[in-house]
Structure formats: structure tokens, C-alpha cells
C-alpha positions, -999 to +999 in steps of 0.1 A: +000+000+000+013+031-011+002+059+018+015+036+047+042+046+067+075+041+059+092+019+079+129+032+068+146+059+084+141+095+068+167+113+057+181+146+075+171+165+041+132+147+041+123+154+075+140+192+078+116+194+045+088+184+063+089+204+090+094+235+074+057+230+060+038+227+088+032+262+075+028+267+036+064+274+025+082+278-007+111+268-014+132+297-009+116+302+025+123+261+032+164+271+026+157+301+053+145+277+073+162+249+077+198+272+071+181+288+107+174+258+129+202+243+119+226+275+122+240+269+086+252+233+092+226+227+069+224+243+036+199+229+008+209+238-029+185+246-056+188+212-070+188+187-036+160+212-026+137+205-057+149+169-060+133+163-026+099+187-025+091+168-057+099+130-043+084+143-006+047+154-032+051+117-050+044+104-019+017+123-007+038+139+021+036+174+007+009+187-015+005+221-033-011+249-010-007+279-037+009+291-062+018+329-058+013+349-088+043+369-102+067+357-080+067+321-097+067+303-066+048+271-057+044+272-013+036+234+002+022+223+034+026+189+048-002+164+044-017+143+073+006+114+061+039+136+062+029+144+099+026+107+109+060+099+090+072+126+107+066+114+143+073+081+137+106+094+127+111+115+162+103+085+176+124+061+161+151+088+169+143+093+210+147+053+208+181+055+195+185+088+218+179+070+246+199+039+241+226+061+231+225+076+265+222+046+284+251+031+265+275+059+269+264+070+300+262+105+290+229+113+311+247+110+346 
């Protein structure tokens, strides 16, 4: 079935995507964005960008919201299946979080 959750890891550059549209966002403002929360260790190019917004709208994680007359830009917003991917992802990532810590001992 092809709008179940996927049970592979996203990648950095997927789920940074997908949370920068829980608010309609172009791309431009998606770069702003994720160059922000990440304080610029993260820096999308045009092409790894567009690559990903059009695989993230193949799979119904992303759909069109608007497109903005005379500016030539297309803003998304997540769908209801990007948010479920997306916390299964934060989960899957406080799991490893937390056997990290208990591994290393870093939470004493």
C-alpha cells in the first residue's frame, strides 16, 4: 500500500523538508528555514532542494497549497501522512536517543 508509513529511516534532508511545512512554504523560504534551525550546518541547494519537494509530493507527504502569482513560486504544506511519517521518525530517533544515553552514560 502506497500511503502507509514508511518503515525506513528519513533522511536529514526529508524530514527538515517536512517540517518546514507545517506552515505553507516555498522553497526559498524552506532554505531560510532549515539554514536557521540548523545555524547553517545545513544548507539545501537549488537542485537537492527540488529533488526532494518533488519526491516528498510523490508520496503524498507534501501537497501544493498555492501558487503565488508573479513571483513564480509554488508554497507546500505537509499532508496528514507527512505528519505521521514525521513522528514516527522522532520516535524512532528518541529510541536510539535513549539507548545512546544509556550506552555511553552521557545522562549521569
Amino acid at each position: 500500500m502506497k500511503d502507509k508509513i514508511q518503515e525506513t529511516p528519513l533522511t536529514e534532508t526529508a524530514l527538515l523538508i517536512l517540517l518546514a511545512m507545517y506552515k505553507p512554504n516555498h522553497g526559498y523560504g524552506v532554505m531560510q528555514f532549515v539554514e536557521e534551525k540548523t545555524k547553517g550546518r545545513v544548507v539545501f541547494g537549488p537542485g537537492t532542494l527540488y529533488g526532494a519537494i518533488n519526491n516528498l509530493e510523490k508520496k503524498k507527504w507534501i501537497t501544493l497549497h498555492a501558487v503565488i502569482e508573479g513571483e513564480r513560486k509554488k508554497e507546500y504544506v505537509i499532508t496528514d501522512l507527512g505528519k505521521e511519517q514525521v513522528k514516527s521518525e522522532l520516535l524512532r530517533m528518541q529510541e536510539v536517543y535513549m539507548i545512546g544515553m544509556e550506552i555511553t552514560k552521557l545522562g549521569e
